[in-house]
N, C-alpha and C positions, 0 to 999 in steps of 0.2 A: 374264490372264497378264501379267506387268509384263515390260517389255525390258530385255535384256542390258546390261549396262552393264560392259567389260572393266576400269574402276578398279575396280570392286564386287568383280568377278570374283578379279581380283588383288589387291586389302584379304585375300579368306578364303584365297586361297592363301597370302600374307604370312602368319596366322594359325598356320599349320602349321609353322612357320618356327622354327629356335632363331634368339637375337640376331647369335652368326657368323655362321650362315649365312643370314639376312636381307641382312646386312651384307655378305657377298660375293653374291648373287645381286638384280643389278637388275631393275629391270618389266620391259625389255626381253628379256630372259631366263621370266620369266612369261610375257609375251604370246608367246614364241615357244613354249612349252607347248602354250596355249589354242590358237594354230596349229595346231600337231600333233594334239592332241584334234581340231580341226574339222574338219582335211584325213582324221584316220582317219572321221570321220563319212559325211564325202562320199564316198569311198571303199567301204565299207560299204553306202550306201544309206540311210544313215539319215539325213540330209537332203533324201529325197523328198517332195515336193508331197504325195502320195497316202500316205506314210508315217505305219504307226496313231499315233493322240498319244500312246499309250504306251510312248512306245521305250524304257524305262529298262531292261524285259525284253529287248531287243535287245542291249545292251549289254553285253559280258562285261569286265568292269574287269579283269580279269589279263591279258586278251589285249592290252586298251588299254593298260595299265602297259607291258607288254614292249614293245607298238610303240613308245611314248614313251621308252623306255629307250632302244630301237634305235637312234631319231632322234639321241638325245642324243649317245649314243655316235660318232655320225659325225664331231659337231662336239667337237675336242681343244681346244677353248677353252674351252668351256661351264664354269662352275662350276658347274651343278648334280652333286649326286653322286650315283649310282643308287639309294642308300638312301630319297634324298629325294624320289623320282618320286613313289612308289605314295600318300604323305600329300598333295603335292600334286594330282596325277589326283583324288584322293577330295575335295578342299576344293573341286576345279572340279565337280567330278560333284555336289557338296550345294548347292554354289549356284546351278546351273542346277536342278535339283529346287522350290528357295528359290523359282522365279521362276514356278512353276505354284501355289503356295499361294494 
């Protein structure tokens, strides 16, 4: 399994990305994504010691989308726009998959 690497991470959510809205939404803003992905993991359980290696069936990406939407929505700064959550959740969710190959 190769490690994490949050630029990598943030390169394929970049990917997802039109050139505006590249251009309004910094790393900084990424990373606080992958935040929220992590802290919904911990949350969840699925960052247990004893948790099966295959959690990706654990995982319900619509559930994770809305929580990550929820988060966003708190923050009235944020440029991300809610359309643009659910393409980037999926470019985080492919490239942690990427790193069990």
């Amino acid at each position: 399994m190769k490690e994490y690497q949050e630029k990598e991470a943030i390169k394929a959510m970049r990917a997802t990305l039109t050139a505006e809205a590249s251009a309004r939404i910094d790393d900084d803003e990424l990373l606080n994504i992958i935040d929220i992905i992590w802290d919904w993991y911990e949350d969840n359980g699925l960052l247990d010691i004893d948790a099966d290696a295959d959690t990706e069936e654990d995982v319900n990406t619509q559930t994770l989308v809305a929580h990550v939407r929820k988060m966003l929505a708190k923050d009235k700064l944020s440029p991300i726009l809610p359309a643009e959550v659910e393409p980037l959740v999926a470019a985080q969710l492919a490239y942690e998959q990427s790193l069990e190959a």
